[in-house]
Backbone bond lengths (Angstrom), bond angles and torsions (degrees), N, CA, C in turn:
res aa  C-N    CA-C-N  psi(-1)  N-CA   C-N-CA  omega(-1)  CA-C   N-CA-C  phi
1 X - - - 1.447 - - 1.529 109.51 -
2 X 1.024 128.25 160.29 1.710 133.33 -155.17 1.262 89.41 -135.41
3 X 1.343 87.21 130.68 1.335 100.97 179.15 1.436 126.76 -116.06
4 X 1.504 140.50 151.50 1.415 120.00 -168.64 1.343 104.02 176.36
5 X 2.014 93.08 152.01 1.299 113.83 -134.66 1.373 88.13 -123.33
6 X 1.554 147.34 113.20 1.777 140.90 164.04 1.705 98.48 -94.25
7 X 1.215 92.24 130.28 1.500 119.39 161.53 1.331 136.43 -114.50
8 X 1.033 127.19 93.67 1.334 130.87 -178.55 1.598 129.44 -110.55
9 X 1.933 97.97 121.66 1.845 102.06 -169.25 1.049 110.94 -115.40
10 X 1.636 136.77 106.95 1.235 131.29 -175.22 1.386 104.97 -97.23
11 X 1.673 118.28 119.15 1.288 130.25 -165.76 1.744 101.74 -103.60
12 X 1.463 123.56 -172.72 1.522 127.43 -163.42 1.365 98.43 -72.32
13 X 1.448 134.61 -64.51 0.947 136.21 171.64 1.916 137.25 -129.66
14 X 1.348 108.44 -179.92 1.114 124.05 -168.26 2.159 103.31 -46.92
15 X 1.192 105.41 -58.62 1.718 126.24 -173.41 1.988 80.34 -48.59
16 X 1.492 112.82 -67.13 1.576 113.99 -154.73 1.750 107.76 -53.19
17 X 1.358 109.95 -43.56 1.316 112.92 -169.89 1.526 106.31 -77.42
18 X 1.180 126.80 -19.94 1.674 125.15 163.07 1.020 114.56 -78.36
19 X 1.535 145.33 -39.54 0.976 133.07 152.20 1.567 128.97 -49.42
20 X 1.218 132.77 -27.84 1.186 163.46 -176.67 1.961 88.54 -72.68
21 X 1.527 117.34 -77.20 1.383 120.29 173.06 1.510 106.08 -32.66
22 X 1.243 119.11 -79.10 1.108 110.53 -163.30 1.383 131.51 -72.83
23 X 0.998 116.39 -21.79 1.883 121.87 145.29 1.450 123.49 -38.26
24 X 1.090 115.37 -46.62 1.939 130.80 162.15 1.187 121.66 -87.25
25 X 1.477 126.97 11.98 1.192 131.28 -168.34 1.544 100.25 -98.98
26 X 1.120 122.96 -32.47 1.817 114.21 -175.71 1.651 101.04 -94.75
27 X 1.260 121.00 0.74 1.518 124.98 174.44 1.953 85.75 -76.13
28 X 0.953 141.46 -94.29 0.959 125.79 166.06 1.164 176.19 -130.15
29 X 1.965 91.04 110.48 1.215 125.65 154.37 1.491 120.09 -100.11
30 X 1.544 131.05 2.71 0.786 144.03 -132.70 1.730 101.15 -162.17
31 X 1.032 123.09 70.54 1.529 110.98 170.55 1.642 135.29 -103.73
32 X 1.093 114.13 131.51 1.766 110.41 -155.99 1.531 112.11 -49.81
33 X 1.756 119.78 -5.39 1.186 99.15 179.57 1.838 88.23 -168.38
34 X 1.561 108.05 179.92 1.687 108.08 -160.62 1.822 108.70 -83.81
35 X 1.365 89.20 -0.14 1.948 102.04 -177.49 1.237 125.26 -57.63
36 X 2.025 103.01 -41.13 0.783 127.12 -134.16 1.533 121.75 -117.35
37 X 1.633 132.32 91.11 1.594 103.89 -156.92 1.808 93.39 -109.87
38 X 1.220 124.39 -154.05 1.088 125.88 169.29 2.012 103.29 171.73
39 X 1.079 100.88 132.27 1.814 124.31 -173.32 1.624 97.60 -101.92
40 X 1.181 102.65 129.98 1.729 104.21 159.70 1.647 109.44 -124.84
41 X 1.541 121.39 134.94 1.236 132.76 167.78 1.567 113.88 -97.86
42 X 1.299 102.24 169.81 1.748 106.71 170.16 1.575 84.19 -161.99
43 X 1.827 85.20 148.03 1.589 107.89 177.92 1.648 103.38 -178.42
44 X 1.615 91.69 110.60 1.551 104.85 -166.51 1.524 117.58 51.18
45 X 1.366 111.88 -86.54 1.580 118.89 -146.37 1.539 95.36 -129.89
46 X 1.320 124.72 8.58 1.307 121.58 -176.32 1.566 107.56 -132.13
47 X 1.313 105.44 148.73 1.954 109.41 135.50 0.897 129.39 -125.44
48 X 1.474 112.75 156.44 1.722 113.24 159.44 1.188 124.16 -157.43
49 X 1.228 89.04 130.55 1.447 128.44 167.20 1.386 131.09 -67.29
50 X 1.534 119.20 117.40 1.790 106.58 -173.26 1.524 77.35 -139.30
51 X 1.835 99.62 142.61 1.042 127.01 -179.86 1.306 117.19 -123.65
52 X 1.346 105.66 128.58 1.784 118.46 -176.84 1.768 127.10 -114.57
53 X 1.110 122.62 107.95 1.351 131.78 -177.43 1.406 110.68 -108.63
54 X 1.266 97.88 172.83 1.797 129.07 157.18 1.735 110.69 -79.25
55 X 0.943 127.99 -23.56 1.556 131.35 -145.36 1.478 126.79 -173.93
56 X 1.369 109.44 139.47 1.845 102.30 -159.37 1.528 93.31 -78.30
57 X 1.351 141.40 0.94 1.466 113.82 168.32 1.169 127.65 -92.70
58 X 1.433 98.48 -15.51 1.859 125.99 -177.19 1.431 88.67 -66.34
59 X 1.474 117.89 -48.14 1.654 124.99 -148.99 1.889 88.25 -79.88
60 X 1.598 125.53 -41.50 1.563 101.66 -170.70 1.559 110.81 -87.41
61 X 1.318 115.73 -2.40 1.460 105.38 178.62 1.688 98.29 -91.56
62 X 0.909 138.62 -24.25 1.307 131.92 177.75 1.701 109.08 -77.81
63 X 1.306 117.43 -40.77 1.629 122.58 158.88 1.298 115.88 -43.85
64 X 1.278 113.91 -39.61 1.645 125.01 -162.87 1.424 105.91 -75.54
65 X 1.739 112.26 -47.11 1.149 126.15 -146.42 1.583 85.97 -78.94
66 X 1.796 118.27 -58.57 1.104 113.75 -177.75 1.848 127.68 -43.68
67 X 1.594 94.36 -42.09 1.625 88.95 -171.03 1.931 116.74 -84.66
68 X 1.728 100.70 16.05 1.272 117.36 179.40 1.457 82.76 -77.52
69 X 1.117 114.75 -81.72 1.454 122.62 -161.98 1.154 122.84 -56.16
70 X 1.185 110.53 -26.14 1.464 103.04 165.22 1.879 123.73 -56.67
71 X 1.505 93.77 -48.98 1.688 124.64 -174.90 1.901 74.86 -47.76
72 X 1.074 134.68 -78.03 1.680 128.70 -112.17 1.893 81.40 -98.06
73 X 1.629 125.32 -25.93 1.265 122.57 -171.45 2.029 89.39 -76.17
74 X 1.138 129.28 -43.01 1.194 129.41 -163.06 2.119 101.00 -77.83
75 X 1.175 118.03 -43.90 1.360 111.80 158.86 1.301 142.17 -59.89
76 X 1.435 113.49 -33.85 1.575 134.38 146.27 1.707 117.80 -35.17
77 X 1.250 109.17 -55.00 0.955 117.26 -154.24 1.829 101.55 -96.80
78 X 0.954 103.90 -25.15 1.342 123.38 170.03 1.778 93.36 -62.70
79 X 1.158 116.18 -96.53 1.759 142.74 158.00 2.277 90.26 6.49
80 X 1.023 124.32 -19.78 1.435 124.22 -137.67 1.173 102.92 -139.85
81 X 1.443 133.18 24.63 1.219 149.80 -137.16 1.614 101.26 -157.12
């Protein structure tokens, strides 16, 4: 059974949330193993992200990993302001 996780971050604006896309965008194309896929959207002021596995640990380390990067891409960019 497949399992899966949607995440959605609506940031201040249109410029932040594309930058935001494309920072997470080569995360995945690239997944540490064949379990594991993951889709990213953009629309205006948001993304999202839905994540699809084999397995609920596959599914929280890929949750984890994603909302790491998000946290440190959204403080950066904050930090840059």
């Amino acid at each position: 059974m497949v399992k899966r996780a949607i995440v959605e971050v609506e940031v201040e604006g249109a410029k932040e949330a594309r930058t935001l896309y494309m920072a997470l965008m080569p995360e995945t194309k690239s997944s540490p193993t064949d379990k594991t896929s993951a889709r990213i959207y953009v629309s205006k002021q948001k993304i999202k992200i839905t994540i699809e596995t084999d397995t609920t640990s596959s599914l929280r380390a890929a949750l984890n990993s994603y909302l790491s990067w998000i946290s440190s891409i959204l403080k950066t960019l904050k930090y840059l302001k």
